[in-house]
C-alpha positions in Angstrom: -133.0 -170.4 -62.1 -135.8 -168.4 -59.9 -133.6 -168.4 -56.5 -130.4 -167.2 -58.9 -132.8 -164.7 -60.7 -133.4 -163.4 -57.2 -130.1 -163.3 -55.4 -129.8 -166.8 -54.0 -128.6 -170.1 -54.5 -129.3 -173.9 -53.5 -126.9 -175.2 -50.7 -128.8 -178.4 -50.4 -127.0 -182.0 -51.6 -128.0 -183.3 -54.7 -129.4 -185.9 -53.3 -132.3 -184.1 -51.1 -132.7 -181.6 -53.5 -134.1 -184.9 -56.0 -136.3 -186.1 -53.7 -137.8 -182.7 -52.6 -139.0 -181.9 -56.2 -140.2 -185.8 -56.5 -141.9 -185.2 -53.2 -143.6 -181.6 -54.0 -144.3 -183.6 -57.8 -146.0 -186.8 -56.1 -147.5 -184.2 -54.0 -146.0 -185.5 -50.6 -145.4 -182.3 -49.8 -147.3 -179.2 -49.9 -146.2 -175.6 -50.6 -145.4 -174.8 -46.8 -142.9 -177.4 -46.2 -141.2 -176.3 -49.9 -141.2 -173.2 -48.2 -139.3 -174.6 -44.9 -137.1 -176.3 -46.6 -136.0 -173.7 -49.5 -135.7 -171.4 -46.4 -133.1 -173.9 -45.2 -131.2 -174.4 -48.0 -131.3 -171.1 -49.9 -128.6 -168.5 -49.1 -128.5 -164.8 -50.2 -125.7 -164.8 -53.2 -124.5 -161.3 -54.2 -125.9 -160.2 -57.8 -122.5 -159.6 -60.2 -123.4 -156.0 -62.0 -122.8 -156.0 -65.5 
């Protein structure tokens, strides 16, 4: 919901979108590497006007 409310959207698989989020909520990862990776995985969407 954030990345759409901003313009973007997940291209990541399912699959390592899952265990991102279970990594980042076991904390196995910390904020920069959910950085990295929503870097890698987020691309710009255009915004539909009303």
């Amino acid at each position: 919901m954030f990345l759409e409310m901003n313009g973007y959207r997940l291209e990541a698989p399912e699959v390592d979108a899952v265990e991102t989020m279970l990594a980042i909520a076991a904390r196995k990862r910390d904020e920069k590497e959910l950085s990295a990776w929503l870097k890698k995985n987020a691309v710009r969407w255009p915004i539909k006007s009303a």
